[in-house]
py3Dmol code that shows the C-alpha trace and the ligand (Angstrom):
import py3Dmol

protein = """\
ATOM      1  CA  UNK A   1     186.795 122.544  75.963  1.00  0.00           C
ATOM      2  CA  UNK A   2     187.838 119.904  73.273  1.00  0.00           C
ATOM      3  CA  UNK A   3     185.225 116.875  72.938  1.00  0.00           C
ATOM      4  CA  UNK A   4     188.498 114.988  74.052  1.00  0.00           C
ATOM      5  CA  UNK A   5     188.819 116.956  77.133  1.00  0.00           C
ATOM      6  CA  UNK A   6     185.440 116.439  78.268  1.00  0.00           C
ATOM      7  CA  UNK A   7     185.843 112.693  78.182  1.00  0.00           C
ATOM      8  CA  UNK A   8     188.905 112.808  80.347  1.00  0.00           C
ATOM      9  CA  UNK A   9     187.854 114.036  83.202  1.00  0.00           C
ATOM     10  CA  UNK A  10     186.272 110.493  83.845  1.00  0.00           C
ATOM     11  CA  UNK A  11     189.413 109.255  83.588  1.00  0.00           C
ATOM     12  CA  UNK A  12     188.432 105.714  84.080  1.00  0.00           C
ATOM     13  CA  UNK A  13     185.756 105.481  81.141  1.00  0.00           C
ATOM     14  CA  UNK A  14     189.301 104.933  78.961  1.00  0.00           C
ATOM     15  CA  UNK A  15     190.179 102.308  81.716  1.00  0.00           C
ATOM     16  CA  UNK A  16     193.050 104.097  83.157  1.00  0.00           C
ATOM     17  CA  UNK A  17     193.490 106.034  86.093  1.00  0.00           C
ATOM     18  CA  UNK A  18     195.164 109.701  87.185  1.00  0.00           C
ATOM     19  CA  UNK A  19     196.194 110.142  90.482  1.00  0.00           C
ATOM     20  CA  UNK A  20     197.841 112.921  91.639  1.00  0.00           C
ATOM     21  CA  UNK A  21     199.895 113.205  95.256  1.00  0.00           C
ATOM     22  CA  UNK A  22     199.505 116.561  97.262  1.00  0.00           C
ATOM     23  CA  UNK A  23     200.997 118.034 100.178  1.00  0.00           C
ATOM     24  CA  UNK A  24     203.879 119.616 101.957  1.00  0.00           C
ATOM     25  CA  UNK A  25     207.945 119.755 101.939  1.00  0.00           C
ATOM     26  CA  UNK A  26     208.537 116.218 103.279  1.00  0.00           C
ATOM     27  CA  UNK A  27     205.589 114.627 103.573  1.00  0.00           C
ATOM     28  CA  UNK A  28     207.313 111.453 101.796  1.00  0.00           C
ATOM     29  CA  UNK A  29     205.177 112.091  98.281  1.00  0.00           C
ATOM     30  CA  UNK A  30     208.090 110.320  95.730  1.00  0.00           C
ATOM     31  CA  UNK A  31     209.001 107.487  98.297  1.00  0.00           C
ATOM     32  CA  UNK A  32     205.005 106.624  98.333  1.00  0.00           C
ATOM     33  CA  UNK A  33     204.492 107.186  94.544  1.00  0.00           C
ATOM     34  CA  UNK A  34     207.423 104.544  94.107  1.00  0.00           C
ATOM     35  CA  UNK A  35     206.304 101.919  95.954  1.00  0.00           C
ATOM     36  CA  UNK A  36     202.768 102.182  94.716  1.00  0.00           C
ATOM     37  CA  UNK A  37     203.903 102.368  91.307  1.00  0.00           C
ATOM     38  CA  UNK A  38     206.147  99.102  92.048  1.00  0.00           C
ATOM     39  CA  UNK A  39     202.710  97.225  93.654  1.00  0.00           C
ATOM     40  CA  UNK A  40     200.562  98.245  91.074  1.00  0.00           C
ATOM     41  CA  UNK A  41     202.685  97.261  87.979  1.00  0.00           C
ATOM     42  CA  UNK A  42     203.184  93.849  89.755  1.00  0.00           C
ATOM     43  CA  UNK A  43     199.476  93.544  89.519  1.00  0.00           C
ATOM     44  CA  UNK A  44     199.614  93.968  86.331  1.00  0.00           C
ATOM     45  CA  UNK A  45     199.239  97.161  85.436  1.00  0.00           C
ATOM     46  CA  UNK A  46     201.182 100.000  83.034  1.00  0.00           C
ATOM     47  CA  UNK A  47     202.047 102.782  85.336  1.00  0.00           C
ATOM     48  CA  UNK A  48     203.383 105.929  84.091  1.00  0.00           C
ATOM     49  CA  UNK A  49     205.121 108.089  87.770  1.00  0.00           C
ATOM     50  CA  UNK A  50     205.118 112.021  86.966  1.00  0.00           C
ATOM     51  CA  UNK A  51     205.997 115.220  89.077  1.00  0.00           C
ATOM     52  CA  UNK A  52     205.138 118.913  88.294  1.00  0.00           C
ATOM     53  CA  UNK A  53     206.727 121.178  87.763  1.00  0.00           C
ATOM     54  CA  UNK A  54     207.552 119.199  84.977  1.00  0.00           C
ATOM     55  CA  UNK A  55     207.184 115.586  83.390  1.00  0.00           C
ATOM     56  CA  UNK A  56     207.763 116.307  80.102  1.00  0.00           C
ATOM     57  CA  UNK A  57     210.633 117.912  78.311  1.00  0.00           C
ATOM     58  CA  UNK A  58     209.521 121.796  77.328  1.00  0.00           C
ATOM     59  CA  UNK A  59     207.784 121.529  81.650  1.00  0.00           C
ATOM     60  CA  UNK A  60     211.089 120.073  82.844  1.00  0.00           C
ATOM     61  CA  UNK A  61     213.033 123.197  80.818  1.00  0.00           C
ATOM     62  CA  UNK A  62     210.026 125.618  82.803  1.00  0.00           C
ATOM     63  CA  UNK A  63     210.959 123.302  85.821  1.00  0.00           C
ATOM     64  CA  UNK A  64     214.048 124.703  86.203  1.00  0.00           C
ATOM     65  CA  UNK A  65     213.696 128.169  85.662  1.00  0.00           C
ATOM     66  CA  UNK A  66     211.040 127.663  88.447  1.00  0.00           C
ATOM     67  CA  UNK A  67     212.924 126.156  91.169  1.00  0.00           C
ATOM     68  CA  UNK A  68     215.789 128.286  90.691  1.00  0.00           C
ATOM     69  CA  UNK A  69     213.931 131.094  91.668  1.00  0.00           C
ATOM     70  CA  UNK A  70     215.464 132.834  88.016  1.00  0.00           C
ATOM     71  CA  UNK A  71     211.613 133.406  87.826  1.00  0.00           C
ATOM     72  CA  UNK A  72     210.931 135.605  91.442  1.00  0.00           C
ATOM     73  CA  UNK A  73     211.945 139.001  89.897  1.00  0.00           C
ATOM     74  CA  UNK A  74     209.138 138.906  87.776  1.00  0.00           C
ATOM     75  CA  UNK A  75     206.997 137.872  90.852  1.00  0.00           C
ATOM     76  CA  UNK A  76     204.356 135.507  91.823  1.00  0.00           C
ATOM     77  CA  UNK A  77     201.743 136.398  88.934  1.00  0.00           C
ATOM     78  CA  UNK A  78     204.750 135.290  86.335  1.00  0.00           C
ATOM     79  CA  UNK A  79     205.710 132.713  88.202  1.00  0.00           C
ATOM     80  CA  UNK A  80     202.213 131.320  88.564  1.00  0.00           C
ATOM     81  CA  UNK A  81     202.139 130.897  84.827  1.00  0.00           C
ATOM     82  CA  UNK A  82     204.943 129.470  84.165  1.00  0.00           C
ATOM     83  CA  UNK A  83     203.743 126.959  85.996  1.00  0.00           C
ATOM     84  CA  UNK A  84     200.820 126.617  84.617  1.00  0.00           C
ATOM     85  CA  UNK A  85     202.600 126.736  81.090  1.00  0.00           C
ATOM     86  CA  UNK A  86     204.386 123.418  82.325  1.00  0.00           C
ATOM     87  CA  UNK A  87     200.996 122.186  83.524  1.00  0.00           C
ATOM     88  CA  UNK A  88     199.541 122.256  80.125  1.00  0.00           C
ATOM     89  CA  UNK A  89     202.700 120.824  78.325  1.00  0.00           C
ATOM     90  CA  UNK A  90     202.638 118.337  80.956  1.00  0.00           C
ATOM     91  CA  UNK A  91     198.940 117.114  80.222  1.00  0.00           C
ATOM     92  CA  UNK A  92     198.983 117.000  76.399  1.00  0.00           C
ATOM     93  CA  UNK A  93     201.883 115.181  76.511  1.00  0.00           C
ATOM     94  CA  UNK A  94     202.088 112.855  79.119  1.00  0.00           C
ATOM     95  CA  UNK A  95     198.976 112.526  81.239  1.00  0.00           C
ATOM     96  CA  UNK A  96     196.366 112.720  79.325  1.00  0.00           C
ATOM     97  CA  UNK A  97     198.127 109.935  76.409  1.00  0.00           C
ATOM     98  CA  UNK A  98     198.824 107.969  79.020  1.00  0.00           C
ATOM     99  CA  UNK A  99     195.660 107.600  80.757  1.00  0.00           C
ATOM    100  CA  UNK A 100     194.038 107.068  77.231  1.00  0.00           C
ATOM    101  CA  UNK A 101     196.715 104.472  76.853  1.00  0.00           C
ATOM    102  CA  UNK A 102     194.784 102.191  79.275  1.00  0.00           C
ATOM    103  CA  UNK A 103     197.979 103.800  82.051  1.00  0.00           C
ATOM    104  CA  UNK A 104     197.936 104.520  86.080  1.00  0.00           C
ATOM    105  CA  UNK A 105     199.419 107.718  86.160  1.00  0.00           C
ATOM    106  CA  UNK A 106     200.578 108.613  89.395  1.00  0.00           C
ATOM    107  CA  UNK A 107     201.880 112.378  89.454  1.00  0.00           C
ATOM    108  CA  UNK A 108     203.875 114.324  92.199  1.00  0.00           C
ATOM    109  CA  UNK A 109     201.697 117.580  92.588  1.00  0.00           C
ATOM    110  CA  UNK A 110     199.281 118.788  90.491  1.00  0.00           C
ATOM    111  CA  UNK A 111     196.686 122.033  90.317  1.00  0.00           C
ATOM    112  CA  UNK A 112     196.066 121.794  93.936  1.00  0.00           C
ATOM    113  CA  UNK A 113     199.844 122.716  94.411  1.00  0.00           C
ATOM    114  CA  UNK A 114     199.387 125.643  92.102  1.00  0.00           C
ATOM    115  CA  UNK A 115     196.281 126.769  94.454  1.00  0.00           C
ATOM    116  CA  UNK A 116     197.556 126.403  97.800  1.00  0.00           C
ATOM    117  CA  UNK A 117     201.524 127.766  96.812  1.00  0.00           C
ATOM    118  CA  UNK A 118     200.508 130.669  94.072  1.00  0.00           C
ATOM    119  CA  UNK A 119     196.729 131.135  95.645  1.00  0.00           C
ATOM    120  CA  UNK A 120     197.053 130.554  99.149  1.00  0.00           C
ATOM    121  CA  UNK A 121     199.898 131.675 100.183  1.00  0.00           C
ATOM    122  CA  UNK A 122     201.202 133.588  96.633  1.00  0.00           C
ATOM    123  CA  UNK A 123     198.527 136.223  97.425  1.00  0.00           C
ATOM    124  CA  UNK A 124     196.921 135.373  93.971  1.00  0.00           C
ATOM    125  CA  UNK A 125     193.498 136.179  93.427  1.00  0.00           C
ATOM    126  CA  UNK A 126     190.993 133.461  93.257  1.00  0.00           C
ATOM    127  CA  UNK A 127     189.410 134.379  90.054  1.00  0.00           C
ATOM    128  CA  UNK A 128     192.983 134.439  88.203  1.00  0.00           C
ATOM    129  CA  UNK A 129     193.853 131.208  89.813  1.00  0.00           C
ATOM    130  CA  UNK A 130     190.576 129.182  88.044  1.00  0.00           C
ATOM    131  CA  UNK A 131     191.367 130.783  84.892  1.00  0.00           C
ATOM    132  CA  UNK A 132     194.652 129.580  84.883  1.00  0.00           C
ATOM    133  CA  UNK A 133     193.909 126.089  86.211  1.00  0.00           C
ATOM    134  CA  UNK A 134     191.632 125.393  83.575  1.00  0.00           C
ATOM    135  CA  UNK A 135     193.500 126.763  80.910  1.00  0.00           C
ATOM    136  CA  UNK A 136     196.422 124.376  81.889  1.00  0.00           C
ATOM    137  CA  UNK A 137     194.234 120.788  82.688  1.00  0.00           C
ATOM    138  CA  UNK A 138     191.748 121.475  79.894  1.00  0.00           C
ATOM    139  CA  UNK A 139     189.542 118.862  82.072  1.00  0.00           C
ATOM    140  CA  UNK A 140     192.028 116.603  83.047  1.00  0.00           C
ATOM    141  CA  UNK A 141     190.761 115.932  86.114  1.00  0.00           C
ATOM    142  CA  UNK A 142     192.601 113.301  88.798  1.00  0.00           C
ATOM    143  CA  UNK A 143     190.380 110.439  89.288  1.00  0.00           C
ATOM    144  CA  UNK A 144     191.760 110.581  92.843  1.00  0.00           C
ATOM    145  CA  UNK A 145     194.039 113.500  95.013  1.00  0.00           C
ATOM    146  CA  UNK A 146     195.968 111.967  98.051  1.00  0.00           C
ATOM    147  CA  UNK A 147     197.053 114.806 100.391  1.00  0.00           C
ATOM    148  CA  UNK A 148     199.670 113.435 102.828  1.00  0.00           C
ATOM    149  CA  UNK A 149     199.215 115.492 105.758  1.00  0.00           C
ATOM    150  CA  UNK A 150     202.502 115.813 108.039  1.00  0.00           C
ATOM    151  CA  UNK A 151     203.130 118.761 110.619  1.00  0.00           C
ATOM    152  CA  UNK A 152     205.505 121.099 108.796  1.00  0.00           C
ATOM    153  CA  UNK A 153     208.398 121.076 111.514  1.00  0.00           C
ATOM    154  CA  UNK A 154     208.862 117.375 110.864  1.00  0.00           C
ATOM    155  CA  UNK A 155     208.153 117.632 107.222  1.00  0.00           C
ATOM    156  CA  UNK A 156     210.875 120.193 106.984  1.00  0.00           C
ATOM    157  CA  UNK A 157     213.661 118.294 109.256  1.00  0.00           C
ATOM    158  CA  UNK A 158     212.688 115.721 107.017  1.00  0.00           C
ATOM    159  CA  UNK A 159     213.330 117.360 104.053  1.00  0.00           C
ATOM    160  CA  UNK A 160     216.392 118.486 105.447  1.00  0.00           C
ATOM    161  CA  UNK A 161     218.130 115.007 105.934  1.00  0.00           C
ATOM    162  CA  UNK A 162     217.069 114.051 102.318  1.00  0.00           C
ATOM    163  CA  UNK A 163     218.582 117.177 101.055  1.00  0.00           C
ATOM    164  CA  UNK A 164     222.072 116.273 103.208  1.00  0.00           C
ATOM    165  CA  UNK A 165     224.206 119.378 102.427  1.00  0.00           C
ATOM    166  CA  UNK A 166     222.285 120.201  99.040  1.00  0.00           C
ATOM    167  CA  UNK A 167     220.806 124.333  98.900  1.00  0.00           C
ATOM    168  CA  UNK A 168     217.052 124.494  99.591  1.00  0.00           C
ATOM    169  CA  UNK A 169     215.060 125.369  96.390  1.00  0.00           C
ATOM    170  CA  UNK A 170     213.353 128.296  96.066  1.00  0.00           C
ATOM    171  CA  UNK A 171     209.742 126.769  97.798  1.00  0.00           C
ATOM    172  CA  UNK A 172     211.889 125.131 100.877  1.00  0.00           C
ATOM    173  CA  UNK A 173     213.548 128.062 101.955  1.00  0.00           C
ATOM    174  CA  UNK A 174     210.722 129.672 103.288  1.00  0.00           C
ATOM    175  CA  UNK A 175     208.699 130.363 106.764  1.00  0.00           C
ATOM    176  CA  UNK A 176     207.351 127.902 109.308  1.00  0.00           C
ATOM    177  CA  UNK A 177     204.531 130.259 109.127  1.00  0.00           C
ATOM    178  CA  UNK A 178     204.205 129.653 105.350  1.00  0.00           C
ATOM    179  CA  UNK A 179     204.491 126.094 105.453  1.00  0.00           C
ATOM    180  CA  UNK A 180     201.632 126.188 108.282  1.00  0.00           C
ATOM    181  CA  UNK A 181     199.493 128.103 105.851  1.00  0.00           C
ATOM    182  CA  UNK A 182     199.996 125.793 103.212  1.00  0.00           C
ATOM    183  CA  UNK A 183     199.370 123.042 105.400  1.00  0.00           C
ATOM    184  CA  UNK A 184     195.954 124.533 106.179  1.00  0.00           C
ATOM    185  CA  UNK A 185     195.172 125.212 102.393  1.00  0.00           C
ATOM    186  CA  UNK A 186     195.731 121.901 101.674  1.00  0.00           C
ATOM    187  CA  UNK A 187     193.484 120.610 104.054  1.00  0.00           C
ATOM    188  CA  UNK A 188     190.818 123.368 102.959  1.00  0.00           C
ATOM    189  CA  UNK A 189     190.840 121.880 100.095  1.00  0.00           C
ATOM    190  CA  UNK A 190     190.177 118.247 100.898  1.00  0.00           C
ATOM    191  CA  UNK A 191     187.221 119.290 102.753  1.00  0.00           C
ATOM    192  CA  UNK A 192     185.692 121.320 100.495  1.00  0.00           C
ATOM    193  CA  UNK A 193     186.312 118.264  97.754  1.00  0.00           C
ATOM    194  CA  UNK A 194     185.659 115.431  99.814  1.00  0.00           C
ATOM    195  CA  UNK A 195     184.528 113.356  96.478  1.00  0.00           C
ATOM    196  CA  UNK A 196     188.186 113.461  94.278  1.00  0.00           C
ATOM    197  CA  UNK A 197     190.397 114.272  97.764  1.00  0.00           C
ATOM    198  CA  UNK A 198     191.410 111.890 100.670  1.00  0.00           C
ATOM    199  CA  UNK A 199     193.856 113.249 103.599  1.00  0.00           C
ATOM    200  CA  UNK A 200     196.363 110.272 104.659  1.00  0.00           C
ATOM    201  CA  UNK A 201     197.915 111.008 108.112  1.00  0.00           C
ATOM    202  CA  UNK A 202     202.246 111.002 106.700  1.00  0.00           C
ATOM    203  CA  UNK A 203     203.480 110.699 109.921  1.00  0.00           C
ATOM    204  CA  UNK A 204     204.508 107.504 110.459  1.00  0.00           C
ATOM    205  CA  UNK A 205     206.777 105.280 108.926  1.00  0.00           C
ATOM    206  CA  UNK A 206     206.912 104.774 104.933  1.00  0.00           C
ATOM    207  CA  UNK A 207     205.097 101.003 105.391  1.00  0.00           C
ATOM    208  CA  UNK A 208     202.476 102.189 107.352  1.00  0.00           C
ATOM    209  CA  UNK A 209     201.624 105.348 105.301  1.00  0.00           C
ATOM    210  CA  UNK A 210     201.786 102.869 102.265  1.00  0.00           C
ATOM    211  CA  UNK A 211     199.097 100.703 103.706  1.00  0.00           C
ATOM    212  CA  UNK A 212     196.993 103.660 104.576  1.00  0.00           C
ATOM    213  CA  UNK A 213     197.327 104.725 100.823  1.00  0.00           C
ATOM    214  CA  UNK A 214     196.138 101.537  99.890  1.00  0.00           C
ATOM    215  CA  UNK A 215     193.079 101.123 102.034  1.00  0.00           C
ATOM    216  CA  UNK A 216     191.790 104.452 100.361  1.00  0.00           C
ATOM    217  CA  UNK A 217     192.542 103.274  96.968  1.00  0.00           C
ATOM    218  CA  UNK A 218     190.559  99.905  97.779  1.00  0.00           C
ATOM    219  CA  UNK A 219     187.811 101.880  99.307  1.00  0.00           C
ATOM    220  CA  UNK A 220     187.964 104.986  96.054  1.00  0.00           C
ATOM    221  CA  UNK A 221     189.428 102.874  92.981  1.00  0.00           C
ATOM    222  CA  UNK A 222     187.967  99.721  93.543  1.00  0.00           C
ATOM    223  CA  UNK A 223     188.731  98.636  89.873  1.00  0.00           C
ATOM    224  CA  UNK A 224     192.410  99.735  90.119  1.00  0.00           C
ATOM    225  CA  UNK A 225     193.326  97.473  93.181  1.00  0.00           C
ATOM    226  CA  UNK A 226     191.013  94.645  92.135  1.00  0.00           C
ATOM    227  CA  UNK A 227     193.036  94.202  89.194  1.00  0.00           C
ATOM    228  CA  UNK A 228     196.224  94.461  91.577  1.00  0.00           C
ATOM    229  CA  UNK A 229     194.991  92.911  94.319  1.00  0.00           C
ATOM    230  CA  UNK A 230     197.751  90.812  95.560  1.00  0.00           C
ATOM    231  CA  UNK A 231     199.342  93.200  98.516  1.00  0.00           C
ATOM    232  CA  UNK A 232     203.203  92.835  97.802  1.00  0.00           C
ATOM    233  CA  UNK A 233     206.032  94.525 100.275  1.00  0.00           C
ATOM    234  CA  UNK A 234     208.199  96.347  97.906  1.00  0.00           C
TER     235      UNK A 234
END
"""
ligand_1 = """\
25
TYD
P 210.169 119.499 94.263
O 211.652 119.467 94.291
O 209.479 118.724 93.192
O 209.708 119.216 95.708
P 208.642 118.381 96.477
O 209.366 117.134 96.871
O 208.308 119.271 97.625
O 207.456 118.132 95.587
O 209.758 121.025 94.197
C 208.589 121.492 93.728
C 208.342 122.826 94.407
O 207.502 123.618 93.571
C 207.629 122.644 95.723
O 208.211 123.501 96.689
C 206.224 123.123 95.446
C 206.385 124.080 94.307
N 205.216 124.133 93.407
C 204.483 125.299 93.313
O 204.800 126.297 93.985
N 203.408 125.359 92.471
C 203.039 124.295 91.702
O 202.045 124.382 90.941
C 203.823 123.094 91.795
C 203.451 121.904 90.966
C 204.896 123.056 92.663
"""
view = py3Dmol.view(width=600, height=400)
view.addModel(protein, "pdb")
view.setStyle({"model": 0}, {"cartoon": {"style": "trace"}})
view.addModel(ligand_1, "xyz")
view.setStyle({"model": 1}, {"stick": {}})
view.zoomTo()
view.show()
């Protein structure tokens, strides 16, 4: 690991903060990341909003070939690194400047996506999944995962109504079964990392899910919404 990696990880020693969104197909991740990113840069911060796959230009290019599904031929081993490929574009390019920049950067998905699609319900093995993950993040930990939680049947209506009469990418079109599994991993993993992870219930509507994300920041980031404490509705 690079002497600059291992500073990273405590993302907040360079004063800025990574914080990366997590969950299922409708679960309202982009809709949250925008209005938090609106509240905190009225407080006064720089906020930089990401999504994997991609975020950068040579991840958005892997992006593609990703979502696709150009990729599923060459099955789920290929597939999971190519993603991890655009992971570690991704972080030497965007995240980890921009946290070192003094940033908030709030990304759409991160490793924990890679776990629970490729890993949990890809079939990969464990042991290939860590190697890959920290080839990618080279310790760029988040400071803070937010999982929104949402039963999959209302995650995927949802989902469908954003999508209006737009194809399902390669990820959507699959199994209620699948979805329920991923559901599950995601949740396995915020108990088994109770310390970077928080579960917020994405059920209800967007303001109240945005307050909820709040009240964990306040309770998790305490420097973050200090700095940004005036509560705005955006
Ligand atoms: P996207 O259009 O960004 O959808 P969403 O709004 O659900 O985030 O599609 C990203 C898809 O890629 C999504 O179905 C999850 C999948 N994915 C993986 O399988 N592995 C990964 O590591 C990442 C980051 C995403």
């Amino acid at each position: 690991m690079s002497p600059q990696a291992m500073t990273a990880g405590a993302a907040s020693l360079a004063n800025g903060f990574f914080i990366t969104f997590e969950g299922g197909e409708g679960a309202g991740k982009s809709t949250q990341i925008r209005r938090l990113a609106k509240q905190l840069e009225q407080g006064g911060w720089r906020v930089i909003v990401t999504r994997e796959p991609g975020g950068s230009p040579g991840a958005e290019a892997v992006r593609h070939v990703l979502l696709s599904g150009a990729a599923e031929p060459f099955g789920a081993k290929t597939e999971a690194i190519l993603f991890a490929a655009a992971r570690a574009d991704h972080v030497d390019t965007v995240i980890r400047p921009g946290v070192e920049a003094g940033k908030v950067v709030l990304c759409d998905r991160y490793f924990d996506s890679s776990r629970v699609y490729q890993g949990a319900t890809g079939n990969l093995a464990p042991a290939f999944m860590q190697q890959l993950e920290t080839v990618a993040i080279d310790g760029m930990m988040p400071d803070l995962t937010l999982i929104l939680d949402i039963d999959p049947r209302l995650g995927l209506t949802r989902a469908d109504q954003r999508r209006g009469s737009g194809e399902a990418d390669r990820f959507e079109k699959e199994t209620l079964a699948i979805h329920r599994a991923r559901r599950n991993a995601f949740l396995e993993i915020a108990h088994d990392e109770p310390e970077r992870c928080a579960v917020v219930d994405a059920s209800h509507d967007v303001a109240r899910t945005a307050d909820r994300i709040w009240t964990v920041l306040e309770e998790r980031l305490p420097a973050l919404t200090r700095r940004a404490r005036t509560r705005v509705h955006v």
